[in-house]
C-alpha positions in Angstrom: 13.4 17.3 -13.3 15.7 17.7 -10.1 17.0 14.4 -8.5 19.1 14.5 -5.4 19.7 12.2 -2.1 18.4 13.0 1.3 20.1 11.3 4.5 17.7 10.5 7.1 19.7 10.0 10.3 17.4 8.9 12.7 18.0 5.5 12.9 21.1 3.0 12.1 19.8 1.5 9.1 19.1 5.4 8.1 22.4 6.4 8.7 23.2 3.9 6.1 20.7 4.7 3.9 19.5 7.4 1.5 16.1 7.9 0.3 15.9 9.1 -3.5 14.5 12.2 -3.8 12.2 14.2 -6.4 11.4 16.8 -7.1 11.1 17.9 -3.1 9.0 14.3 -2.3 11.0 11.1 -0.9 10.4 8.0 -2.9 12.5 4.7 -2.4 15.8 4.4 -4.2 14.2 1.9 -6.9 12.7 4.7 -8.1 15.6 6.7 -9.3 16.2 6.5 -12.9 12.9 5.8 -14.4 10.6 8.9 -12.9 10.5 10.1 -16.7 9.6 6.7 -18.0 6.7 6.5 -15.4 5.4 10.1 -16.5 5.7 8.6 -20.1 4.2 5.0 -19.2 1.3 4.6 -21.9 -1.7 3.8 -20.0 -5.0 2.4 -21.7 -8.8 3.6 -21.4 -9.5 -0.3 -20.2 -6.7 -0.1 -17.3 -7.7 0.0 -13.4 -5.0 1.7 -11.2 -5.2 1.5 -7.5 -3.1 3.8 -5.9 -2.8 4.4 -2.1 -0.2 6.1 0.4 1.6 3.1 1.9 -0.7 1.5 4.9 -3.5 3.1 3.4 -5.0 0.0 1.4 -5.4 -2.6 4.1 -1.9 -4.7 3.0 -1.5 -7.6 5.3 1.9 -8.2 7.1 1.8 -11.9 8.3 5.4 -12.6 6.2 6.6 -9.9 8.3 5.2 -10.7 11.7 6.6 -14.5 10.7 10.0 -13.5 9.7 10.1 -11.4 13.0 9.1 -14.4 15.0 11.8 -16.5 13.5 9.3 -19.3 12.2 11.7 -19.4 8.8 15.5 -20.0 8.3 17.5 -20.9 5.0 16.5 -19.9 1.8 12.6 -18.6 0.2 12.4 -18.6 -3.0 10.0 -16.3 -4.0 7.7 -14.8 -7.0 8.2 -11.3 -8.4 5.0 -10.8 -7.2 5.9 -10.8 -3.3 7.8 -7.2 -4.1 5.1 -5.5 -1.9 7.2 -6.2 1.3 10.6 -7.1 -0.3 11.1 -3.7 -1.8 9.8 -1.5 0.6 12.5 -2.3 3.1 14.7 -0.3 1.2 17.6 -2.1 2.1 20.0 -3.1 -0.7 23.1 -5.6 -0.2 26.1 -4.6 -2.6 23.2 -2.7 -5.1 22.0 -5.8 -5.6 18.3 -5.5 -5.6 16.8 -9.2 -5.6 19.3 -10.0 -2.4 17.8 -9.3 0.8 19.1 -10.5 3.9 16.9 -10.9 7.2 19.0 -11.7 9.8 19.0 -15.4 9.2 16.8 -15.7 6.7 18.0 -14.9 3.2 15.8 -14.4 0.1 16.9 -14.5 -3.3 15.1 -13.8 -6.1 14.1 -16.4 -7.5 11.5 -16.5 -10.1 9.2 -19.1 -8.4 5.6 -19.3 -9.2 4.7 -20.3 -5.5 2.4 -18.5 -2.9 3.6 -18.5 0.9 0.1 -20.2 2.7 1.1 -18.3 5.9 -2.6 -17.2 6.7 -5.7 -15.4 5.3 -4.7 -13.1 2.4 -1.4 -13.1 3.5 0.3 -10.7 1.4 -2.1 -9.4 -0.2 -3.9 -6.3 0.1 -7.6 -6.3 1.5 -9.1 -3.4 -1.2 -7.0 -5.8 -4.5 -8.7 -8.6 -3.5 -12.1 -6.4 -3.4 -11.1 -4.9 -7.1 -10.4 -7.9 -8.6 -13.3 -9.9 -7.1 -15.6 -7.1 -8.5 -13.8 -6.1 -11.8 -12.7 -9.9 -12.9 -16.2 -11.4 -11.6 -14.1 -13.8 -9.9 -15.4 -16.9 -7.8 -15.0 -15.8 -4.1 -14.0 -19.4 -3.5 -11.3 -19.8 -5.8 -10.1 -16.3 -5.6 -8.3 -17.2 -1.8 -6.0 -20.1 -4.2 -5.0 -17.3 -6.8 -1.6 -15.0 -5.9 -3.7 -11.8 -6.7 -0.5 -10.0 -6.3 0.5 -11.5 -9.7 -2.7 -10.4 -11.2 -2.3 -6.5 -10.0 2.1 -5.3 -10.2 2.9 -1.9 -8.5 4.1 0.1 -11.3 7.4 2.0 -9.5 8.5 -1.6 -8.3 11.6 -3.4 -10.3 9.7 -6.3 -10.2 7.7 -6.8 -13.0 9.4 -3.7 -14.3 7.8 -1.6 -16.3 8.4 -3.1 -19.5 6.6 -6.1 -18.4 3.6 -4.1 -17.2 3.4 -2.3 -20.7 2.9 -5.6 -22.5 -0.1 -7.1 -20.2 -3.2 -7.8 -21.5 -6.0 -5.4 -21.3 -7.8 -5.2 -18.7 -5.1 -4.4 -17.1 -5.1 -4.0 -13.0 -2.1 -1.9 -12.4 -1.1 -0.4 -8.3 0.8 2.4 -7.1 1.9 4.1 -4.1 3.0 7.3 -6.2 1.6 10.9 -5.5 -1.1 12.3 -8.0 1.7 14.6 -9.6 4.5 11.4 -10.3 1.6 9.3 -12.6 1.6 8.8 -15.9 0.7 11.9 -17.5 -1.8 10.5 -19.6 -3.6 9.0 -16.7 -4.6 13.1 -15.6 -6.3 13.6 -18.6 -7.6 9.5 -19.8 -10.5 7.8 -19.1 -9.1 5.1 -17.3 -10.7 4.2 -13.6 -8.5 5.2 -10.8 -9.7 3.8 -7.2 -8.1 5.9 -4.5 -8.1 4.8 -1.0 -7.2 7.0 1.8 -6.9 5.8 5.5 -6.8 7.9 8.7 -3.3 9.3 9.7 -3.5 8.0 13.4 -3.8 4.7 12.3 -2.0 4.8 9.1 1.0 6.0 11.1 0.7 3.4 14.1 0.9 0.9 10.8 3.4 2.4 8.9 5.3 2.2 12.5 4.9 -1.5 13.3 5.3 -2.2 9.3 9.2 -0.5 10.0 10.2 -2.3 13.5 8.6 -5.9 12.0 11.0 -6.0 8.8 14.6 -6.8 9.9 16.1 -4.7 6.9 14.6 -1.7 8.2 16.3 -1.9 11.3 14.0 0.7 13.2 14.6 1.0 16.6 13.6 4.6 17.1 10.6 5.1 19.1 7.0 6.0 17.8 6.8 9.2 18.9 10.5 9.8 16.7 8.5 7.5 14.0 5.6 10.0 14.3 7.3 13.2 14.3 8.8 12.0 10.9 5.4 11.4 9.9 4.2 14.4 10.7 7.2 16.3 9.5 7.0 14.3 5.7 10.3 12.7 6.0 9.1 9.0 5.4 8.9 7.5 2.0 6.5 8.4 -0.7 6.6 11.9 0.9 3.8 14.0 2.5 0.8 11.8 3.7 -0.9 15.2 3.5 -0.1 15.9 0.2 -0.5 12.9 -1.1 -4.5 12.6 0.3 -5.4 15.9 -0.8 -4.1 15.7 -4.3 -6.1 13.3 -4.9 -9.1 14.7 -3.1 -8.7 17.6 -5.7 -9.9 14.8 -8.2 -12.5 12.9 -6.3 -15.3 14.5 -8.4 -13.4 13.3 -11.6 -15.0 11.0 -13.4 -12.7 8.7 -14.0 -11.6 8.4 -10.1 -13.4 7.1 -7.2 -11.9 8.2 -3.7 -12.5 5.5 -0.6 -12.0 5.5 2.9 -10.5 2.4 4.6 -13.0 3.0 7.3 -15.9 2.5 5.4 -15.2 -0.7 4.7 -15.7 -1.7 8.3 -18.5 0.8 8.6 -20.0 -0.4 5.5 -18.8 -2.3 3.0 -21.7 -3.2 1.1 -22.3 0.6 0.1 -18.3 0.3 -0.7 -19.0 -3.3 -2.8 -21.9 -1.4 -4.3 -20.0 2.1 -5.4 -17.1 -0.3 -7.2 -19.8 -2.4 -8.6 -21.1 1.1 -10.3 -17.6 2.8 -11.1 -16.3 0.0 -12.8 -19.2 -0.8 -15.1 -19.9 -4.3 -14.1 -23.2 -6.1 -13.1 -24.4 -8.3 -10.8 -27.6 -9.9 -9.8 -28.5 -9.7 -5.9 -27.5 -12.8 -4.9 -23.8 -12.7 -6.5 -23.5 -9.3 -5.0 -24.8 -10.6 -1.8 -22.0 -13.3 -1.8 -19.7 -11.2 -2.9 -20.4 -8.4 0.3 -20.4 -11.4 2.3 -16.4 -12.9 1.0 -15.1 -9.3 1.7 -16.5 -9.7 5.6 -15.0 -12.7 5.9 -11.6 -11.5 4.4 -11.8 -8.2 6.8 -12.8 -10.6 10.0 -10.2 -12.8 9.0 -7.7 -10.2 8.4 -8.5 -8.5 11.8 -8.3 -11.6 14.3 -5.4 -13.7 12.0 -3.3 -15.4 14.5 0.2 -14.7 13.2 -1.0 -11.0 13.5 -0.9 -8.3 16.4 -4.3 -8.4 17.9 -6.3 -5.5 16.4 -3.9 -4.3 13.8 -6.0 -3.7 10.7 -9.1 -1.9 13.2 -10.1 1.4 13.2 -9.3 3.3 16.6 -5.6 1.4 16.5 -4.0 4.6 17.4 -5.6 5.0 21.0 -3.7 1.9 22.6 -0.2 3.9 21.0 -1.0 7.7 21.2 -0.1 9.8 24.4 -2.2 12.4 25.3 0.3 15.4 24.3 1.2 13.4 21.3 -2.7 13.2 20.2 -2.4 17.0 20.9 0.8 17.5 18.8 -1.2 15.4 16.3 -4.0 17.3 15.8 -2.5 20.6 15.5 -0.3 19.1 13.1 -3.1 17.9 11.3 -5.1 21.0 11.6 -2.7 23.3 9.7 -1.8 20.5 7.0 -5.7 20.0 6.6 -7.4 22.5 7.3 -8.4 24.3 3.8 -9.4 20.5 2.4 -12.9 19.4 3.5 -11.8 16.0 3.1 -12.8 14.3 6.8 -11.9 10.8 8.7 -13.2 8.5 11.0 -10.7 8.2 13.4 -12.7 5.6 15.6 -16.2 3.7 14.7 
């Protein structure tokens, strides 16, 4: 399969940088080298894959908003488990790729098995905590002292590696941010469970914006509507947002996949609790589901108003307070010629 190097020169870290590129889709440059391995990666009929296009799944930013604010200097050590906003910065200091600098902060890695307290699920992803919650039967309690992030490794990240994800113990809880196409071949054709999630592109991109300009390795300092014309134009990493989405629409009817929207989980998440109840082929009684409907409202309110966060980031309708008028336009023409065969729809305010 073809591998080449695109230069995206839109910014000054860009100009530095080169994505790794795949057959026609951009992927971060950890993943060069071991795209055949991943199509190859045995999976197992007890594994739970959740994949999403990055900002899709609800993944919390406080490290980022407090490393932006300056709140740490020195050296954090940190767990191979905190690669969800290490790694996706991209930025590599002499190829080294557990070294990454922020300005005055430097983090090495470290092997620790401690969890940064910053705030409520900080670092963690909203829709993990959900899955493991429902799929591990887990006390809702006790599940805000575990580092769920060890519990669930992103398969194309170094950390674990995959050689480490291969040996877990089944049931394994595996996530991804990899299109349909790049997975582990026998995850098309197997019976394990695949939870998609898929988010609204206005808000996704106001995200995916803020999650750039927050992290000092990324250096952005274009403008959104630069940030947004990338979007729209499927030069940001892990490729086409609308490619991504509707490949995996084209399996929602599988039986082995269950495609969410991020939405409904503010426009009802007990319906959401309920459907991953069903699909992974657990049971509760009412009042253990009722608790359980009632932890993930707490995490989403807790999420939403955290102080070290931007007021409003993880609501729907985020784009309004960012979108121009002829941008929206732009937007939705964009949108309309990229979507418009798929009958795949959004909420794009509640």
């Amino acid at each position: 399969m073809a591998e080449s190097e695109a230069e995206t020169p839109s910014t000054p870290c860009e100009f530095e940088s080169k994505y790794f590129e795949y057959n026609g889709v951009r992927l971060p440059p950890f993943c060069r080298g071991k795209m055949e391995e991943i199509a190859n990666f045995p999976v197992r009929d007890s594994d739970v894959w959740i994949v999403t296009y990055p900002k899709s799944g609800y993944f919390i930013d406080i490290r980022e908003e407090l490393v932006r604010e300056e709140h740490f200097s020195g050296t954090l050590h940190w767990s191979p488990s905190d690669a969800d906003w290490l790694y996706f910065s991209w930025n590599w200091i002499d190829g080294n790729e557990s070294h990454v600098s922020f300005g005055s902060m430097t983090l090495e890695g470290h092997q620790s098995s401690s969890r940064m307290k910053d705030g409520p699920a900080a670092g963690t992803g909203l829709l993990q905590e959900v899955v493991y919650l429902v799929s591990q039967g887990a006390d809702p309690d006790e599940i805000g002292l575990m580092n769920i992030d060890e519990q669930l490794p992103v398969l194309e990240y170094p950390q674990p590696g995959l050689d480490i994800i291969k040996e877990l113990t089944s049931p394994r809880l595996i996530k991804s941010h990899l299109p349909y196409r790049f997975l582990p071949s026998d995850l098309h054709n197997g019976n394990s469970k695949v939870i998609y999630m898929a988010r609204n592109p206005k808000d996704l991109v106001v995200s995916y914006y803020q999650f750039h300009r927050s992290l000092r390795t990324m250096s952005y300092r274009g403008t959104f509507q630069e940030f947004c014309r990338r979007f729209m134009n499927d030069k940001l990493g892990y490729g086409s947002w609308f490619e991504h989405v509707q490949e995996f629409w084209e399996h929602h009817m599988d039986a082995n996949v269950l495609f969410l929207k991020y939405e409904d989980m503010h426009k009802d998440l007990a319906t959401m609790v309920e459907q991953l109840v069903r699909f992974l082929g657990v049971s509760y009684d009412k009042a253990q589901l009722e608790s359980m409907v009632e932890h993930c409202h707490q995490l989403i309110d807790q999420c939403c108003n955290a102080e070290a966060l931007p007021v409003g980031r993880g609501r729907v309708g985020l784009w309004k307070d960012i979108f121009t008028v002829s941008m929206n336009e732009k937007f939705d023409l964009v949108y309309k010629q990229k979507m418009g065969k798929c009958d795949l729809t959004f909420d794009f305010y509640l």
